[in-house]
C-alpha positions as CSV (number, residue, x, y, z in Angstrom):
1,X,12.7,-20.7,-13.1
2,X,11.7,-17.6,-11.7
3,X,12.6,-17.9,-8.6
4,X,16.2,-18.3,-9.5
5,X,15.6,-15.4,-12.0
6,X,14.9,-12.7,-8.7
7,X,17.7,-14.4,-7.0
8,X,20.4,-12.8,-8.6
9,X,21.3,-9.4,-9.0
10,X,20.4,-8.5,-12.3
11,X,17.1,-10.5,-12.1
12,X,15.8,-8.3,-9.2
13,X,16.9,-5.2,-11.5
14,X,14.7,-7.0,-14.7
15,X,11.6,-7.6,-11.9
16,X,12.0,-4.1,-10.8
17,X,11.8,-2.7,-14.1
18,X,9.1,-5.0,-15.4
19,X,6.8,-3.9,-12.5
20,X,7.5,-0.6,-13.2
21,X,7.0,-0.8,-16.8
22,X,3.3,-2.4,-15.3
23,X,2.5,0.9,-13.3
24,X,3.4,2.8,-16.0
25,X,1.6,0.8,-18.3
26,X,-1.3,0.9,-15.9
27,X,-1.2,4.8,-15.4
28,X,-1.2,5.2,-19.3
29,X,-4.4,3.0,-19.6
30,X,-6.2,5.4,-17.4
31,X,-5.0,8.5,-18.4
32,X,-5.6,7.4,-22.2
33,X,-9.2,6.6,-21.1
34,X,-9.7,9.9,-19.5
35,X,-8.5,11.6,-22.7
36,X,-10.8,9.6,-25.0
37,X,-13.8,10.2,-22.8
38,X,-12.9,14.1,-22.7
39,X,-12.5,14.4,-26.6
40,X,-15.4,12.5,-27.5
41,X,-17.4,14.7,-25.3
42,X,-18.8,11.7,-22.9
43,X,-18.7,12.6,-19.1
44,X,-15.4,12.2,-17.5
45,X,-13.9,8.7,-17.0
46,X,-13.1,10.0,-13.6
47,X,-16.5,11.1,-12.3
48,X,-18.5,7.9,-13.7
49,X,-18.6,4.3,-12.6
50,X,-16.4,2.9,-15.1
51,X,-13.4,4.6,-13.1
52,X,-14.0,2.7,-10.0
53,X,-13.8,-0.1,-12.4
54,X,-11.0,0.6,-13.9
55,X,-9.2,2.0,-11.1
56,X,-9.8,-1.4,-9.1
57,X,-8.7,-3.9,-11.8
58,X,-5.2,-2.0,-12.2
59,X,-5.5,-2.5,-8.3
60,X,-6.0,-5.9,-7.8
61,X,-3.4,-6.5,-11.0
62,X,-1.1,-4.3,-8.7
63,X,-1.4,-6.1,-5.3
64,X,-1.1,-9.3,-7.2
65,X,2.4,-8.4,-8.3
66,X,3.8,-6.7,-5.4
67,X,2.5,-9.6,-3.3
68,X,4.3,-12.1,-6.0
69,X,7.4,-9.9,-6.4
70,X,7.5,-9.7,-2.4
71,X,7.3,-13.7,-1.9
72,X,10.0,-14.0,-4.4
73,X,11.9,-11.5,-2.6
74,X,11.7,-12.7,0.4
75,X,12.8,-16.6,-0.6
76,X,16.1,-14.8,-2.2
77,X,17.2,-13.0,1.0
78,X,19.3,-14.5,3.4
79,X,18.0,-16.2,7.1
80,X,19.0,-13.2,9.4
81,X,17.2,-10.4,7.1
82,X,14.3,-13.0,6.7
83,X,13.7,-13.1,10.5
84,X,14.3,-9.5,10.8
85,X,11.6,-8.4,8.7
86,X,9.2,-11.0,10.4
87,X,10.0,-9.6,13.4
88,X,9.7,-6.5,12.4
89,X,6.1,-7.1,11.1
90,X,5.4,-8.8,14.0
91,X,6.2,-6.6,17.3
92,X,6.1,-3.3,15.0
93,X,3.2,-4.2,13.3
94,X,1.2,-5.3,16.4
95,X,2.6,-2.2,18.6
96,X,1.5,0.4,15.2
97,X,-2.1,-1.7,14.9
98,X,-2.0,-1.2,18.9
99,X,-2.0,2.8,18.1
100,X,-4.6,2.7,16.1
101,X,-7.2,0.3,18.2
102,X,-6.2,3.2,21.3
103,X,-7.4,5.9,18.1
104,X,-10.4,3.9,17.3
105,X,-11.3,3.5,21.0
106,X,-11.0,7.5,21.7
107,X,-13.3,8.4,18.5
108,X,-15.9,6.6,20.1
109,X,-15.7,8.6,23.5
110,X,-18.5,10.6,23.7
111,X,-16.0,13.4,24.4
112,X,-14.7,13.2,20.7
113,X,-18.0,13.9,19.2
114,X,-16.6,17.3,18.3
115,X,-13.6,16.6,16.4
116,X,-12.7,17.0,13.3
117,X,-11.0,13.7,11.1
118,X,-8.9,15.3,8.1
119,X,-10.0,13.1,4.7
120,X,-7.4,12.5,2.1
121,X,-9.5,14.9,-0.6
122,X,-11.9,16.9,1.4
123,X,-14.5,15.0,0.9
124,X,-17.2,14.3,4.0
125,X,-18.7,11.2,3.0
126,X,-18.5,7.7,5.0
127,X,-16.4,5.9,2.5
128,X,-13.5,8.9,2.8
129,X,-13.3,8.5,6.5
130,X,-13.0,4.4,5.9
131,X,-9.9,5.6,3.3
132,X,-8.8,8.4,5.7
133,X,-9.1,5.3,8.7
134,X,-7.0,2.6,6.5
135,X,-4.6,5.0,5.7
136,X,-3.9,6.5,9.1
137,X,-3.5,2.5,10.2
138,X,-1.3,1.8,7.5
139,X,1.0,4.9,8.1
140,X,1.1,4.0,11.9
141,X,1.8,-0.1,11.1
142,X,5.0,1.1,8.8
143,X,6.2,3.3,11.6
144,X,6.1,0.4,14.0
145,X,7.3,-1.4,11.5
146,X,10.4,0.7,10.7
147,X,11.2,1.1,14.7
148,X,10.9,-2.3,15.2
149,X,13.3,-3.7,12.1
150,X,16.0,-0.6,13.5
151,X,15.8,-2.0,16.6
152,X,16.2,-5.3,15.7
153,X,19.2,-4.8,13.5
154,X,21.1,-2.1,16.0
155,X,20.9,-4.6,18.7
156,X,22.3,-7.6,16.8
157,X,25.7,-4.9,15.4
């Protein structure tokens, strides 16, 4: 059943807007909080634990949809953009993840003791420079990524 609903066009439209009805939803639950915590005086929902909390349910709630919406996706696309993406994930994916083992090697030079790794809020704590470290592999996967699916699709036109 709803797999034949996201394989037509106006069931991806509904699945689009239903997740984004879910971010939205999940953004208001947060901001409500902060406001409730800030009018009744408490500390801010945003400097104590329960934010982490909260913050990581509307996560895993998140990835749990995009990872369903994505497997649905992919069933209702046709063979050639199927392999393409594969591909795609595969050669740009491993070339990007390639970038960033060469990065991880050259931080541990004794050489690179003096630089300087840019965190995503300032912050100079361990668990920024793991966020600052995922992030920087994620950009540099979706850029191999992205070269690798134009590639693929300019030399089969």
């Amino acid at each position: 059943m709803i797999s034949r609903l996201f394989s037509t066009p106006k069931g991806r439209v509904i699945s689009v807007i239903v997740f984004l009805i879910i971010t939205m939803v999940s953004g208001g639950v947060v901001g409500f909080l902060q406001g409730y915590a800030e009018a009744s005086g408490q500390t801010s929902v945003v400097e104590g634990r329960s934010f982490v909390w909260i913050i990581g349910a509307i996560a895993v709630v998140l990835a749990a949809a995009s990872f369903a919406y994505g497997a649905y996706w992919m069933k209702s696309i046709d063979e050639a953009a199927q392999e393409a993406h594969k591909w795609s994930w595969y050669w740009g994916g491993s070339a990007g993840l390639g970038v960033g083992v060469v990065a991880l090697l050259l931080s541990m030079a004794p050489a690179s003791e003096n630089w300087s790794v840019p965190t995503l809020d300032g912050r100079t704590d361990p668990v920024a420079y793991a966020a600052s470290g995922a992030f920087g592999l994620m950009v540099v996967l979706l850029i191999g990524y992205g070269i690798a699916w134009a590639w693929w699709w300019f030399s089969r036109r």
